[in-house]
C-alpha angles and dihedrals in degrees: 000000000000129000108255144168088270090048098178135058094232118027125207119318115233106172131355126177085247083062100047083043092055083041093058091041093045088046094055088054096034085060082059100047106034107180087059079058080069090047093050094043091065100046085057098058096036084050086049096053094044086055077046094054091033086054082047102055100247093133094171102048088050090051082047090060103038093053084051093049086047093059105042095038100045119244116323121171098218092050080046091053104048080046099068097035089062095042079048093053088031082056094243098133095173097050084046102051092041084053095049086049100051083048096055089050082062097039106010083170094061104115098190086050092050083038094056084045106060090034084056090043100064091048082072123097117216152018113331143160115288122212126223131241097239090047086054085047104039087040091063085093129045118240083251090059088040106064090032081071100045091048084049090055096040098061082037086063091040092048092057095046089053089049096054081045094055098035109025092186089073093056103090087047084048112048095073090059098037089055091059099042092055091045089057092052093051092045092040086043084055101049086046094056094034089058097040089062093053096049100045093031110039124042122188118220113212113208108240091174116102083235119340135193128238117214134209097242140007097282134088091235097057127117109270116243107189147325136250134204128230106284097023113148119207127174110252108234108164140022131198117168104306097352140091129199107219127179108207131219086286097051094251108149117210135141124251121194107240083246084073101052152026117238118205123162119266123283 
């Protein structure tokens, strides 16, 4: 895909039905606790003049703002989102890209958000962390959603196996799908736990420095033991004070300061 004035697959959300939605449920607690009514008053305007810069142009400034909205307010998607697409346009790939990836831990169904990132992703040189294909699949629901699921099609299970035990002449209509059912719980169940590893376990660093510089060890004064391009991802494998050991898309093993990247659990 070329680069083009538009420059991303899905441009700056301004408004969606989920946020009118949290803005009918904020304004009924807001009309409880009134002084938080201040607070969210001014995350709204300063959320509207970051839409304006962005509108404008002034990638940077809007990426400014919503960064600032994002720390004082907690994690939204939608904030994450706008984010990424003005450290994209402000050529900040790795901002962009660590942004992109904080929001699809929140909405890992969102297909203009996995869209913007792999668009973002091939505008990166070098080697970089790769994916697989089960973690995408097994990323399209939240843990949350996943083992909602898995709960869902357990009782479903139990509920089958009570009924064969109350009425026995449904037992020989009911054991196919009984089968099924219970073979959906073991292989959700496994997903569940599967994902659950990766994302507590394993955490990925992005690279937010134009070019930096790994180290051999966790020192500025140690040999340096290669270089990484804005947007580059790396699997974190290692942590000592403000530093992470990462080893990159090739399997070389080096240490970042946390200045130079930008550390998220894995997807």
């Amino acid at each position: 895909m070329k680069l083009n004035c538009r420059s991303l697959i899905a441009d700056c959300r301004f408004e969606r039905p989920l946020r009118k939605l949290s803005g009918f449920l904020v304004t009924l607690v807001l009309a409880i606790v009134p002084a938080t009514n201040i607070f969210a008053a001014d995350a709204a305007a300063d959320f509207s003049s970051a839409n304006e810069l962005y509108a404008k142009g002034k990638f940077a400034e809007a990426a400014a703002i919503y960064e600032g909205i994002l720390r004082t307010n907690g994690l939204s998607a939608s904030l994450l989102f706008n984010c990424g697409n003005a450290e994209f346009k402000a050529g900040h790939l790795g901002k962009a890209i660590a942004a992109y990836r904080r929001a699809e831990l929140l909405t890992p169904g969102d297909a203009e958000l996995r869209a913007n990132l792999a668009f973002v992703r091939t505008q990166v040189q070098g080697n970089t962390l790769r994916e697989s294909r089960w973690r995408n699949w097994a990323g399209a629901l939240t843990l949350n959603e996943g083992a909602l699921l898995t709960a869902v099609l357990f009782w479903v299970a139990m509920g089958l196996l009570t009924v064969r035990q109350i009425r026995p002449a449904l037992t020989p209509k009911l054991r196919a799908a009984t089968r099924l059912v219970i073979v959906f719980v073991i292989f959700s169940g496994t997903v569940l736990v599967l994902q659950a590893a990766n994302h507590f376990a394993s955490s990925v660093a992005v690279v937010t420095d134009g070019e930096a510089t790994a180290r051999s060890g966790p020192f500025d004064d140690a040999q340096s033991a290669f270089t990484a391009h804005d947007g580059v991802e790396m699997r974190v494998t290692d942590r000592h004070d403000d530093w992470v050991q990462v080893s990159d898309g090739s399997g070389r093993i080096g240490w970042f300061s946390k200045k130079q990247v930008e550390v998220s659990p894995g997807a």
